[in-house]
N, C-alpha and C positions, 0 to 999 in steps of 0.2 A: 558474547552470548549469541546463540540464534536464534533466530521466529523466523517462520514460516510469513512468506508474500503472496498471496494469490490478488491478482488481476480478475474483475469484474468485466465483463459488455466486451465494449470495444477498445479497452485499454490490454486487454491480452495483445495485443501486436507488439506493448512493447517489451515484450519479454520474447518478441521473433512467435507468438504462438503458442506459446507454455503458457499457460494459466496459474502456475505459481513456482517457485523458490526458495530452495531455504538456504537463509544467508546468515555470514556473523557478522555481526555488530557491537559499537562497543556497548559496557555499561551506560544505562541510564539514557538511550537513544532515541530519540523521538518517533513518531512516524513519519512524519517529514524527512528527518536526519535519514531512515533507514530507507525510506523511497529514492532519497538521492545518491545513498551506498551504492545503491542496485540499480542507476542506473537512471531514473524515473525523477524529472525535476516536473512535479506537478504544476508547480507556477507558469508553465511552457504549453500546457493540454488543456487546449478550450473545452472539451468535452468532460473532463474531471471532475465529478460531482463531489464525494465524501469517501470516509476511513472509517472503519469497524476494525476494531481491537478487541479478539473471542466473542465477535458477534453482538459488540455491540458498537453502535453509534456513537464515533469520540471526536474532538479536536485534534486538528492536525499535528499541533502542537503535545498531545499526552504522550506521555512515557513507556515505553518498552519495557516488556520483565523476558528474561528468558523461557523461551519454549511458546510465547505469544503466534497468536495468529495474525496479521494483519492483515486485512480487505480492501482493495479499493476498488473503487464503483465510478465507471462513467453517470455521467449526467444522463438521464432518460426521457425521451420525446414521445411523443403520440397525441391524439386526439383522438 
């Protein structure tokens, strides 16, 4: 199946600058699973805050359907 990756903040870099990707994956692929298809082993990126799956707020852990969008968001600073 494929969905769509697009890279939030400062996790664009590691797609070299691209802000997203569409990749295939198999059936039933996590977002974790399809982060580390493509490339992206979140457990490694201090900065990694969360995943949005069509826009919404999921566990890294939930399940892919075909034609999904997947978001990930570095961690955000300021005062």
């Amino acid at each position: 199946m494929k969905v769509k990756i697009v890279l939030r903040g400062a996790l664009a870099k590691y797609f070299n600058g691209e802000k997203e990707r569409v990749v295939e994956v198999p059936d039933g692929c996590s977002a974790e699973e399809a982060l580390k298809l493509s490339g992206i082993d979140w457990t490694k990126i201090d900065n990694f805050g969360f995943v949005a799956i069509n826009g919404m707020r999921v566990m890294i852990s939930d399940k892919l359907k075909d034609g999904d969008e997947l978001k990930a968001y570095s961690k955000i600073s300021g005062g």
